[in-house]
N, CA and C of each residue as an Amber inpcrd file, in Angstrom:
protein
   231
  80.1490000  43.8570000-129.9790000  79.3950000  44.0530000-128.7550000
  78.0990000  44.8010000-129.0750000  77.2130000  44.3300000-128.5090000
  75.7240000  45.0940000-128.4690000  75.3060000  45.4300000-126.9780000
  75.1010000  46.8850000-127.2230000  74.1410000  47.0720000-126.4600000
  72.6380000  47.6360000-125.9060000  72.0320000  46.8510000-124.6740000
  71.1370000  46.5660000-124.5180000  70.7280000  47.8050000-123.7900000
  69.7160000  49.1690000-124.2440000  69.4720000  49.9430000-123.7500000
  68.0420000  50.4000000-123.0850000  68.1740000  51.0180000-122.2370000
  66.5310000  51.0480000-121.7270000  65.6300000  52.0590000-122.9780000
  64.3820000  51.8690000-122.7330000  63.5260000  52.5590000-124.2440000
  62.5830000  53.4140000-123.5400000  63.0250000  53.5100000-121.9030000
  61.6060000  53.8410000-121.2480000  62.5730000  54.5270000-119.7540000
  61.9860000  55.4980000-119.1980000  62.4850000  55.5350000-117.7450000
  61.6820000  54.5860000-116.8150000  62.3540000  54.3180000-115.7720000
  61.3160000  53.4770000-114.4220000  62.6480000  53.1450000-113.9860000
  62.1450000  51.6000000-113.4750000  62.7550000  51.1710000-112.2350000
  63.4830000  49.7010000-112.7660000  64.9060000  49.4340000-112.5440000
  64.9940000  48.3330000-113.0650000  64.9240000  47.1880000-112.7320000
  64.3830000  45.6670000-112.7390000  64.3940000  44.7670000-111.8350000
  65.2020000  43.7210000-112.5770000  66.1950000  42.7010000-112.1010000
  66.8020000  41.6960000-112.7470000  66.0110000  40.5950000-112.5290000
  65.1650000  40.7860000-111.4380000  64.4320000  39.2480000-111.4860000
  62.8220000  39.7330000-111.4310000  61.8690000  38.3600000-112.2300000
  60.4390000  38.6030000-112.0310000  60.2000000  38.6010000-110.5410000
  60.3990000  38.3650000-109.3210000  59.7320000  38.6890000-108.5950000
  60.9500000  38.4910000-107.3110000  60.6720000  39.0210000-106.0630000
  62.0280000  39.3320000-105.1610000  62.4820000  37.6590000-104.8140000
  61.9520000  36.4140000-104.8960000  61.9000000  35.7520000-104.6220000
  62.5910000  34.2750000-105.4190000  62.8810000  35.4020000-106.6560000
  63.1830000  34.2030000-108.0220000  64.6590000  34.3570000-108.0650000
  65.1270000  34.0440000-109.3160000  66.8410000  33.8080000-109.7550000
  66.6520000  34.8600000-110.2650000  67.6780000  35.9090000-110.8270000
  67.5520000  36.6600000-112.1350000  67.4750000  36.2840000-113.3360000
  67.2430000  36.8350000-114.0270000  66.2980000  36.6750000-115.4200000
  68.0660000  35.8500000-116.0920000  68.8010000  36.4800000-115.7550000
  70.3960000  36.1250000-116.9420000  71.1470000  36.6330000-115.5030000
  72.8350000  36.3350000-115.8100000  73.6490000  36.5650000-114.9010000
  74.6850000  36.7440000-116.4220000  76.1280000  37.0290000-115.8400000
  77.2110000  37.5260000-116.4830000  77.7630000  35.6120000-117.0930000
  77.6400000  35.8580000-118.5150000  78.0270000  34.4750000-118.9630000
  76.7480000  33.3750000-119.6280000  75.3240000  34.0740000-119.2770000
  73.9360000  33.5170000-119.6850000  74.8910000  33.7460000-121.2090000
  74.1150000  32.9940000-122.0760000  73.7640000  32.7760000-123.3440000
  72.5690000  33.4640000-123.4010000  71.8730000  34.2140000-124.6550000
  70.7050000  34.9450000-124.7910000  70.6290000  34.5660000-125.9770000
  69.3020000  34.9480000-126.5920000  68.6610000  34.8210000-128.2690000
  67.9840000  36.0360000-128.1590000  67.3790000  36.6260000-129.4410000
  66.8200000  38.0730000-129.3280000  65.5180000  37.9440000-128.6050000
  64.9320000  36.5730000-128.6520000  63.4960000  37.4450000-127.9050000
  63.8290000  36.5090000-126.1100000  64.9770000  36.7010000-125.6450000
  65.2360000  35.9730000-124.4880000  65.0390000  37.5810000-123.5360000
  64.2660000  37.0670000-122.2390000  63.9890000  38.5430000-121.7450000
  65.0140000  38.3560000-120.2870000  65.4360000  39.7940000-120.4720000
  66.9930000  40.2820000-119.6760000  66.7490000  40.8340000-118.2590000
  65.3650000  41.9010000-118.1530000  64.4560000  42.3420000-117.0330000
  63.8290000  43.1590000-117.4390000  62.8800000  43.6360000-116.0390000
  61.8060000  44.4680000-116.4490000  62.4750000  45.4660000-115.7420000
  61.0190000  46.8230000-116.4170000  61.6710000  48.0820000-116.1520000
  60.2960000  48.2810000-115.8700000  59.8660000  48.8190000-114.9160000
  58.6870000  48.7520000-113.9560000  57.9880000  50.7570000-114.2770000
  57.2120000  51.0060000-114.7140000  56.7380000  52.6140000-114.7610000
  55.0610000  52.3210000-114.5920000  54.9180000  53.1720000-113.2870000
  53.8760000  53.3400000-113.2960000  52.9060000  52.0240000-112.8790000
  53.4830000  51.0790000-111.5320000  52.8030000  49.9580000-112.3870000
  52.6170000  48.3810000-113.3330000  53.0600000  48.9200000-114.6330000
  53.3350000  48.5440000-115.3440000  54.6500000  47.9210000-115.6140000
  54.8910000  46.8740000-115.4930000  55.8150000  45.9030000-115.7080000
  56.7960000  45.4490000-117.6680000  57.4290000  46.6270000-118.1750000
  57.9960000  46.2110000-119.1870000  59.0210000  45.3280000-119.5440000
  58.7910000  43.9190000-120.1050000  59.8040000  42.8870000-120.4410000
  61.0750000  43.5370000-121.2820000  62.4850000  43.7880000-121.2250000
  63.4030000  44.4660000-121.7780000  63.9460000  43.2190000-122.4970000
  64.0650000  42.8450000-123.9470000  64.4160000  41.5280000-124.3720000
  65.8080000  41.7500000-124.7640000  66.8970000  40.8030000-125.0530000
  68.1280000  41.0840000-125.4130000  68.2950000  41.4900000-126.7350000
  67.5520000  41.0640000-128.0720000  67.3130000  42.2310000-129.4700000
  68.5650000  41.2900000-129.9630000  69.3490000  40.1770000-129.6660000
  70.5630000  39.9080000-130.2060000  70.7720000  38.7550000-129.5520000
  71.4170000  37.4310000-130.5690000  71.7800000  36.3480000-130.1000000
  73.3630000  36.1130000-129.8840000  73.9170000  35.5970000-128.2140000
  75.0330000  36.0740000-127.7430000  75.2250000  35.4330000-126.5860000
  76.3540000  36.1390000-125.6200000  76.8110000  35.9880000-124.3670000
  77.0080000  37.3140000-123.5780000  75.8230000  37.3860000-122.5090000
  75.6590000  38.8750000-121.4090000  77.3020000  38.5670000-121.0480000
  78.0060000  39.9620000-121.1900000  79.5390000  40.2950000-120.6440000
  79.2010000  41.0320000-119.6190000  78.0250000  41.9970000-119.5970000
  78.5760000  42.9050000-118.4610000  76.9860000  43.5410000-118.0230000
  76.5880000  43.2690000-117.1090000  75.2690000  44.1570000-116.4430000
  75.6880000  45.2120000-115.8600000  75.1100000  46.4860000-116.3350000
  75.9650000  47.6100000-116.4100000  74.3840000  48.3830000-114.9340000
  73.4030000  47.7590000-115.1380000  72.0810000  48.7180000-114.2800000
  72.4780000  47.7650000-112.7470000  71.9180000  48.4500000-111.7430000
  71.6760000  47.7490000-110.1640000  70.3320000  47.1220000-109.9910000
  69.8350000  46.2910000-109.4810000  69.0800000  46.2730000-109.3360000
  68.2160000  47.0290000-108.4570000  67.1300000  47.5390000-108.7290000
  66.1500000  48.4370000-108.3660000  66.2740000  49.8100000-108.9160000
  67.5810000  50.0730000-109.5610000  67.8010000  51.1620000-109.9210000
  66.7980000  52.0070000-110.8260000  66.9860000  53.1350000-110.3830000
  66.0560000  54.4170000-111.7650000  66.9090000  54.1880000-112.7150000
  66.5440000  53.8950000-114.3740000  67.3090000  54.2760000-115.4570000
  66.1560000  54.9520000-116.3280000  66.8150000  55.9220000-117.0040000
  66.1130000  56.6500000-118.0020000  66.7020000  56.1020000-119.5080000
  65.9100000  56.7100000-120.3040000  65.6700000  55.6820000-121.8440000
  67.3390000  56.2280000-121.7700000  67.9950000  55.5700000-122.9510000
  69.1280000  55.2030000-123.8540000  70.1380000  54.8390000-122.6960000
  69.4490000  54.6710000-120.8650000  71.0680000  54.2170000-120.4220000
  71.2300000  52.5880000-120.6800000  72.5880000  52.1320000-120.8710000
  72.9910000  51.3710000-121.2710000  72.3920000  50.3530000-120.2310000
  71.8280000  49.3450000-119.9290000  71.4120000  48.1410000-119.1350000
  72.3290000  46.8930000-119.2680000  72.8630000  46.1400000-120.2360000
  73.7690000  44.7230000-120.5820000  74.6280000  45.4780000-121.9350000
  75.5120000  44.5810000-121.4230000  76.5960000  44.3640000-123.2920000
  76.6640000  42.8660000-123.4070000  75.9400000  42.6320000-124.6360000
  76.1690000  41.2550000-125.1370000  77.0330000  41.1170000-125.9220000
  77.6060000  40.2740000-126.0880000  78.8630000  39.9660000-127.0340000
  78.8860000  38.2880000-127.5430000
């Protein structure tokens, strides 16, 4: 299992915009540069990529949620 941790505090979003699908759901397939969500500071919109080729088991953030760096966001497996 890997996991996918935030590198930054902000805000977390699962989808690019309120209007779309989410980026992955529980059971997506990922590759390392497949992007998982953004983490929004300031603004600024950071792409969080999965770093590992796999299957998302578990979205561990809410959406919209505050996370600060090292909390856990996905476990890929």
């Amino acid at each position: 299992m890997h996991e996918v941790i935030s590198p930054i505090p902000g805000t977390f979003y699962r989808k690019p915009n309120p209007d779309a699908a989410p980026f992955v759901e529980v059971g997506s397939q990922v590759e390392p540069d497949t992007t998982l969500c953004l983490v929004e500071v300031m603004k600024t919109f950071n792409e969080i990529k999965a770093g590992v080729a796999g299957k998302i088991i578990e979205i561990k953030a809410e959406n919209e949620q505050f996370v600060n760096p090292g909390d856990v966001l996905f476990v890929v497996g």
